[in-house]
N, C-alpha and C positions, 0 to 999 in steps of 0.2 A: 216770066221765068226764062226766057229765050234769053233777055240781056243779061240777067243773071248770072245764067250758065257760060255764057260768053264772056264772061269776066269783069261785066261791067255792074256800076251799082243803077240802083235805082232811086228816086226821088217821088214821096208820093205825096202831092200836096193840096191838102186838105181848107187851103183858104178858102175857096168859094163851094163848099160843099153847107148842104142846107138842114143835115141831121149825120147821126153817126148812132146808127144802133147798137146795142150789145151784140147781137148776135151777127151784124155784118161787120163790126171790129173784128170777133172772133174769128171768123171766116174768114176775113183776109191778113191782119195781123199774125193773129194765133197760127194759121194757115202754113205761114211761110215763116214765121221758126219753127214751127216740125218741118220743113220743109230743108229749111238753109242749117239750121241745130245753130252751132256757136258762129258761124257767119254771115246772120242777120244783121248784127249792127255797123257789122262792116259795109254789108251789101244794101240793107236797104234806111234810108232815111225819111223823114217824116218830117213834115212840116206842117203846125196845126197851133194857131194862136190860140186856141179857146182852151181854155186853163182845164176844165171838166170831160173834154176827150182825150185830153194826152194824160189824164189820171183813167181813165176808160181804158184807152192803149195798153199803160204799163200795167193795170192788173189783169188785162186778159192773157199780156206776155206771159207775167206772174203765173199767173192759173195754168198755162200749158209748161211752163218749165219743171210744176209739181205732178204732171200727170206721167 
């Protein structure tokens, strides 16, 4: 949140990670759009070859935009 807020973005990259729970997407994804609101996808990027976490990703964004 520190580079963040200092105007810089972030890059969080997911290649060599060895799972990705629901409930730790939510907690950091979801996290920081209520965090950032409309400049999440400015600020942060994601980089995540495996087709079934960046559908993970986007519905947990999904699910905090309806709350």
């Amino acid at each position: 949140m520190a580079l963040i807020a200092g105007g810089n973005g972030v890059l969080i990259d997911l290649t060599h990670a060895e799972a990705l729970s629901p409930s730790f997407a939510d907690e950091l994804f979801g996290g920081l759009r209520e965090e950032l609101g409309g400049d999440f996808k400015k600020k942060v990027k994601v980089k995540c070859e495996k087709h079934e976490w960046r559908r993970l990703i986007t519905s947990v964004l999904e699910h905090r935009l309806k709350e």
